[in-house]
C-alpha positions as CSV (number, residue, x, y, z in Angstrom):
1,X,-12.2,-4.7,-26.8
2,X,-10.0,-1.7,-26.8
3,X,-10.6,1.1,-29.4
4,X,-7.4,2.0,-31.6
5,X,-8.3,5.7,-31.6
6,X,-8.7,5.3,-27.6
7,X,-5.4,7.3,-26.6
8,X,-3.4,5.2,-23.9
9,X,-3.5,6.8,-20.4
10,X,-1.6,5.6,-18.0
11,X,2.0,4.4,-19.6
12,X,5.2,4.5,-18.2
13,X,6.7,8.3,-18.5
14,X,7.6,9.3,-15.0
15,X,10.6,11.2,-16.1
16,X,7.9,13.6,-17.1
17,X,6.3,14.1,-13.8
18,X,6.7,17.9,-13.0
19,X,4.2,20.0,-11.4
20,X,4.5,23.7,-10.4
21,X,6.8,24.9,-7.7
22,X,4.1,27.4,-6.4
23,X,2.2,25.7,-4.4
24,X,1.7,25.6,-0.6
25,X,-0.3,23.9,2.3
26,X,-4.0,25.2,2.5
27,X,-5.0,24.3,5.9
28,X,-4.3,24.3,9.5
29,X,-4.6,20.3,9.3
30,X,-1.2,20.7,6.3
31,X,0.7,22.9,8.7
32,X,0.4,20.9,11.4
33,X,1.5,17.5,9.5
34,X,3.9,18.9,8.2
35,X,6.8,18.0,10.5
36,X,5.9,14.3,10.0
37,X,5.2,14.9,6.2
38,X,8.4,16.5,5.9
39,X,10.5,13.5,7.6
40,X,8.9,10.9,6.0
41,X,9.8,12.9,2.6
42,X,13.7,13.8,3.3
43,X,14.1,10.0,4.3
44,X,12.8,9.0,0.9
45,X,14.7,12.1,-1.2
46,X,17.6,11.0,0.4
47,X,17.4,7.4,-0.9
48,X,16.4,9.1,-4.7
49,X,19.6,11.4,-4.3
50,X,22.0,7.9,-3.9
51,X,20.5,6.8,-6.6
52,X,17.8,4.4,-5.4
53,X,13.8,4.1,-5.2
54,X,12.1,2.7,-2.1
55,X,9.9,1.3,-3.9
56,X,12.0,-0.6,-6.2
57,X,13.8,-2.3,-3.3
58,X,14.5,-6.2,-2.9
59,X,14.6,-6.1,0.6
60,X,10.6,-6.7,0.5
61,X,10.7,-9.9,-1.5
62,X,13.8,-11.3,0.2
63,X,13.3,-10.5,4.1
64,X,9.4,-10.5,3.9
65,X,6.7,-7.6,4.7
66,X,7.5,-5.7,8.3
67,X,5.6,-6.7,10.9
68,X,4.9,-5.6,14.6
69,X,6.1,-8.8,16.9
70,X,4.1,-7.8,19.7
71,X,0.9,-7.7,17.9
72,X,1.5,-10.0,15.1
73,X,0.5,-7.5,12.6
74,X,2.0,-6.6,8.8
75,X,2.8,-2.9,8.5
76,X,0.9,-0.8,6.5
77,X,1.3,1.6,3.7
78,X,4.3,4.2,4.2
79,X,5.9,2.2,7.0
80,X,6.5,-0.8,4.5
81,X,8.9,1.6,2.5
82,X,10.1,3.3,5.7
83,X,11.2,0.3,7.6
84,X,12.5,-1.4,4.4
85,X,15.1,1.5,4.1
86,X,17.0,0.4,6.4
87,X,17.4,-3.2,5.3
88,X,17.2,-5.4,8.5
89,X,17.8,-9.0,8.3
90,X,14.7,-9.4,10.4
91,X,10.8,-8.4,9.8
92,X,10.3,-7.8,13.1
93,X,9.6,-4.7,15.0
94,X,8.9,-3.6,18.5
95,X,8.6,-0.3,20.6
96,X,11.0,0.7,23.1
97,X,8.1,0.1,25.6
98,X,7.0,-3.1,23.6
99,X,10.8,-4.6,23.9
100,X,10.5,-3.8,27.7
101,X,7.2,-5.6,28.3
102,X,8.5,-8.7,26.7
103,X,11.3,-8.9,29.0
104,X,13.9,-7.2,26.7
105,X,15.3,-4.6,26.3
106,X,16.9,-2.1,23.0
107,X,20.7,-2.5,22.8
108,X,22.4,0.2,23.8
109,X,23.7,2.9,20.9
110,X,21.1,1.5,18.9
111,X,18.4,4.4,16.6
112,X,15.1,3.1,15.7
113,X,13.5,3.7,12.7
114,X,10.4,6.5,12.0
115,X,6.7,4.9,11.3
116,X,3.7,7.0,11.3
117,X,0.0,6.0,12.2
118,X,-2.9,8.2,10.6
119,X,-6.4,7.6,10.0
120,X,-9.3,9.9,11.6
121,X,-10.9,11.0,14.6
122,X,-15.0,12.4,15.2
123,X,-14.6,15.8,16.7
124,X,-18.2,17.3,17.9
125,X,-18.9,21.2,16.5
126,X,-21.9,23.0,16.8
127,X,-24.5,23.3,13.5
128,X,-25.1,27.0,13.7
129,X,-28.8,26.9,12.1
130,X,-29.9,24.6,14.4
131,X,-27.7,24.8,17.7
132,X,-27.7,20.8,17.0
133,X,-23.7,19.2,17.9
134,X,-23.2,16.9,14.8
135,X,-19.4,15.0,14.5
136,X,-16.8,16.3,12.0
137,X,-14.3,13.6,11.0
138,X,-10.9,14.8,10.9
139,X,-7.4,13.0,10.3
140,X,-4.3,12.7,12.2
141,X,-1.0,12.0,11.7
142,X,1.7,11.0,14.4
143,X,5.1,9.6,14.3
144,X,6.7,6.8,16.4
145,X,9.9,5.1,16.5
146,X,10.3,1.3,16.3
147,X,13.2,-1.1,16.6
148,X,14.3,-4.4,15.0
149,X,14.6,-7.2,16.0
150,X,18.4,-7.1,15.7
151,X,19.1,-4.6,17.6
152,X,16.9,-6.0,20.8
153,X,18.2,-8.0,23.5
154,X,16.2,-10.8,25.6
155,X,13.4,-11.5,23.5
156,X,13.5,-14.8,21.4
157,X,12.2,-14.0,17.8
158,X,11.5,-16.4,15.3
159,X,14.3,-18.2,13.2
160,X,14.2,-15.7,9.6
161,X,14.3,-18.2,6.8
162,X,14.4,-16.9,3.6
163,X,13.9,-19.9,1.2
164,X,14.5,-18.9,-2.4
165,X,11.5,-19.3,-4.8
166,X,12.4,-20.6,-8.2
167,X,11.0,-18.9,-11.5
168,X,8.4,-20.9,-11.6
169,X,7.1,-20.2,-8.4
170,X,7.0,-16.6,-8.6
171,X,5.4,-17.4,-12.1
172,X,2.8,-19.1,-10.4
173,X,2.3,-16.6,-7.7
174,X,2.3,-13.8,-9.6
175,X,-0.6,-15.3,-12.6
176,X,-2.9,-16.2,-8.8
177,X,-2.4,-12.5,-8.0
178,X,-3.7,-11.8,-11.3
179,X,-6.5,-13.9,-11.5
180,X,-8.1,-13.9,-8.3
181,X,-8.4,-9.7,-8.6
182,X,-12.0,-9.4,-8.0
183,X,-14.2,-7.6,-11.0
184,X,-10.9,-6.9,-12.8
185,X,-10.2,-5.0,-16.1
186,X,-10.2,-6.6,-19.3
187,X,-6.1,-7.7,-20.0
188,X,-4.9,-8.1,-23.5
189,X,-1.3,-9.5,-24.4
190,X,0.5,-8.1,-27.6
191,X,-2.0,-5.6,-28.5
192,X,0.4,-2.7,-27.9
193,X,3.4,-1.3,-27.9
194,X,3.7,0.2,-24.4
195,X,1.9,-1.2,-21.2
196,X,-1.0,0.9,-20.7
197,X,-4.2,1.1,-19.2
198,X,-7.4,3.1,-20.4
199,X,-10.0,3.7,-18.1
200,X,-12.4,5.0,-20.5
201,X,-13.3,0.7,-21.8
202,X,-11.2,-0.2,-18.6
203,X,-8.7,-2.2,-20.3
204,X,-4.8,-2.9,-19.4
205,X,-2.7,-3.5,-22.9
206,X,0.6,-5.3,-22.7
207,X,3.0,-6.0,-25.1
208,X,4.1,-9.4,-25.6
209,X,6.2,-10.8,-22.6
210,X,9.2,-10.9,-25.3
211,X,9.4,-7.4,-25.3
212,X,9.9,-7.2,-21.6
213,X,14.1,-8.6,-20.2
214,X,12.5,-11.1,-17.6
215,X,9.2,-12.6,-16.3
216,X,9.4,-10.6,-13.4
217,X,9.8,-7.1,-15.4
218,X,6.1,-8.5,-16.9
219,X,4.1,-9.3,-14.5
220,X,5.9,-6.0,-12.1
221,X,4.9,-3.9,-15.0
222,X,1.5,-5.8,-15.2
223,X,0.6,-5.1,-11.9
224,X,1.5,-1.1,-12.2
225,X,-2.0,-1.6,-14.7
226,X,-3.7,-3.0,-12.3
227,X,-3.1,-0.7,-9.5
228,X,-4.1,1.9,-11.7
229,X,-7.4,-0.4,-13.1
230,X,-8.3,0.2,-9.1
231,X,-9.2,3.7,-9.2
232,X,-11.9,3.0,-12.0
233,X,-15.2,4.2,-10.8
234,X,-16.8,0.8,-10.3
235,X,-13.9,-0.4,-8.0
236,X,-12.1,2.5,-5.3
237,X,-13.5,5.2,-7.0
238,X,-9.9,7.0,-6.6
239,X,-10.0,10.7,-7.5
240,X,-6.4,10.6,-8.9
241,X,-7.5,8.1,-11.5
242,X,-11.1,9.3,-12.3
243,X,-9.5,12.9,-12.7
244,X,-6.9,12.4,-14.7
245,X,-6.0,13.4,-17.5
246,X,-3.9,10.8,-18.6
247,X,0.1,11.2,-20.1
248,X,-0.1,14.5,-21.9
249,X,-1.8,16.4,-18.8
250,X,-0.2,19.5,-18.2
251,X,0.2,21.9,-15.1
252,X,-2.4,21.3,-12.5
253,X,-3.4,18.4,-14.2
254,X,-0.3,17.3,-14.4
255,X,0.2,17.1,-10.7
256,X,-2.6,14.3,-9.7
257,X,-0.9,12.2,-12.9
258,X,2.2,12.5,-11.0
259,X,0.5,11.5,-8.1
260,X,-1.7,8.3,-9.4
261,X,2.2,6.8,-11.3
262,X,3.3,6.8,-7.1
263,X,0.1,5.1,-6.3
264,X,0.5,2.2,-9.5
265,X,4.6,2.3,-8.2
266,X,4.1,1.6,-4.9
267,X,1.1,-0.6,-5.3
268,X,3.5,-2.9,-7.7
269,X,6.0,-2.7,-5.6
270,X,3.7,-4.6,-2.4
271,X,2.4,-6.5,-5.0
272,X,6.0,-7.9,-6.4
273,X,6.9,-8.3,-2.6
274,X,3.6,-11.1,-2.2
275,X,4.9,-12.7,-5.4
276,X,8.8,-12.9,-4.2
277,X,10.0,-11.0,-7.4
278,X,13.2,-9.3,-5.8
279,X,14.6,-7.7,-8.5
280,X,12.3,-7.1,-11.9
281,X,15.7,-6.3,-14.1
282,X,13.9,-2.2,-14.2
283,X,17.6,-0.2,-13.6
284,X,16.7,2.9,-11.7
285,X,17.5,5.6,-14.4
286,X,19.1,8.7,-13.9
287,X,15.7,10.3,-15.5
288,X,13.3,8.2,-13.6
289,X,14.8,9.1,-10.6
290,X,14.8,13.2,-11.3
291,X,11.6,13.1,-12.5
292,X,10.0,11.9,-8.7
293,X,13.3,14.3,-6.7
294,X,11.8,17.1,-8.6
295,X,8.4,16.0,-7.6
296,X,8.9,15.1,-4.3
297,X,10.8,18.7,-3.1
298,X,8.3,20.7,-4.0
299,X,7.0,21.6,-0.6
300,X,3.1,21.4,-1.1
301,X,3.6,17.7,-2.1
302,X,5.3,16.8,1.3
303,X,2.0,14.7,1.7
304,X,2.2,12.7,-1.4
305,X,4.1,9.8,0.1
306,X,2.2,8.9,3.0
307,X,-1.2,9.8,0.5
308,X,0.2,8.0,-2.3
309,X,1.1,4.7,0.0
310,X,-2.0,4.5,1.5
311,X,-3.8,4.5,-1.8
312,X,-1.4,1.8,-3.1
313,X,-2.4,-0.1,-0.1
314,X,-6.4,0.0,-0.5
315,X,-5.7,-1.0,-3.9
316,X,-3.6,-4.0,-3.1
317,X,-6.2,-4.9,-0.3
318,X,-9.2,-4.9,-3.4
319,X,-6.5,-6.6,-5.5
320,X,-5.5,-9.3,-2.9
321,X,-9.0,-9.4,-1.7
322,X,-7.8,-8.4,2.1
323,X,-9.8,-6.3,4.6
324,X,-8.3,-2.7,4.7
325,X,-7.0,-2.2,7.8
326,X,-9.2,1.3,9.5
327,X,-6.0,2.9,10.4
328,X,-2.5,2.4,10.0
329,X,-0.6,1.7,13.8
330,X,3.1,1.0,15.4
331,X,1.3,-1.5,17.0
């Protein structure tokens, strides 16, 4: 049961979110990213500056998660949000190269749209005390270019049918989300005033679903807690929850707050998208939205995005009870 004097931790205040301005890449490995980094950053401050979160998008619910045709697979992480900017009427993705080895081929004028792949790679180096080669795991980061399905010619996709699902469906969807979270955190209803969770007795508190405009502003808010209840040390371990400070953190601290809200965003955000909740009535506000442009153009966060979304990912995976993909690929 959750302690009165225990101070909530993790509530919505991301209009807060500021870190210092100071800070820049430490390694080769940053400097190197950072073209990639950089893109995937400016394509999601651009969306931020007309006034809309990637994460907060409908397009997930109502055209479904991207996939790659070819291979069959869902995209991953970042390249969820990256392909849902541009707001195809199809899920499907392929290559240039892929489109071509189907028999098709791109239309002509047409631009594809950035993904990235990253995971890590063994690269042998020498143990100096011993003269013994041992393997040092290090990450990459590469960008590639896919197209949709719209804009290919000579390959037959799938009929896109996008049925609507009544309120009671996504009710229904969203409470088997919620209960089939494996080892989950101990969820209260009405016991608070704000949504929050607390790591320290590893609760979520929610106010009663009267407080909230719609079912679907509930259980998106309810699954922000959970994302966060992920990082608990008994689940992913995740350093930007078992760090933190919690809501009143301030300057360095500050920063992996800032960074574990993006995580709980987008992690709510995938998980809305397996529920079909399209729109949760959340406007974005004019503070929300300053609060992650002023995050986000700081240049020694560059990284946060693609870090931040494949966080959100590994904790949707524990949540949904999925097996985390190894890397994240075009194809």
């Amino acid at each position: 049961m959750t302690s009165a004097s225990e101070p909530p931790v993790f509530c919505p205040d991301h209009s807060r979110a500021r870190v210092p301005r100071s800070l820049e890449p430490q390694t080769k490995k940053d400097i190197m990213n950072q073209d990639i980094y950089t893109r995937v950053t400016e394509l999601v401050i651009s969306q931020l500056e007309k006034g809309v979160a990637p994460w907060r998008s409908p397009y997930l619910a109502s055209a479904g998660l991207p996939r790659n045709f070819s291979s069959g697979k869902c995209y991953q992480g970042i390249n969820i949000f990256l392909l849902g900017l541009a707001r195809f009427p199809s899920p499907y993705f392929l290559t240039f190269l892929q489109a071509k080895e189907l028999g098709g081929h791109v239309k002509k004028g047409e631009h594809g749209q950035l993904v990235v792949k990253y995971g890590t790679y063994s690269k042998d180096k020498e143990d100096a005390p011993s003269g013994e080669e041992t393997a040092e795991k290090r990450r990459f980061l590469k960008g590639y270019t896919v197209f949709n399905a719209s804009q290919i010619e000579g390959v037959e996709f799938p009929e896109i049918k996008h049925p609507e699902r009544t309120t009671t469906e996504i009710i229904d969807g969203a409470e088997a989300i919620i209960r089939g979270m494996p080892a989950p955190p101990t969820i209260s209803e009405g016991t608070s005033a704000v949504p929050c969770y607390r790591k320290h007795s590893d609760t979520v508190a929610m106010p009663s679903r009267g407080a909230f405009s719609s079912d679907q502003e509930f259980y998106q808010t309810t699954f922000h807690e959970l994302v966060h209840s992920t990082g608990h040390m008994s689940r992913l371990n995740r350093r930007t929850l078992v760090e933190n400070e919690g809501i009143g953190a301030m300057g360095e601290a500050r920063k992996i707050y800032s960074e574990e809200e993006l995580v709980a965003e987008m992690g709510a955000a995938f998980l809305a998208a397996h529920a079909g909740i399209a729109d949760d009535g959340h406007e974005n506000s004019a503070s929300y939205l300053q609060g992650w442009l002023s995050v986000l153009k700081v240049t020694s966060n560059r990284s946060w995005l693609v870090r931040a979304a494949g966080e959100a990912q590994k904790a949707v995976n524990y949540i949904l009870g999925t097996v985390p993909a190894t890397d994240e690929s075009p194809a």
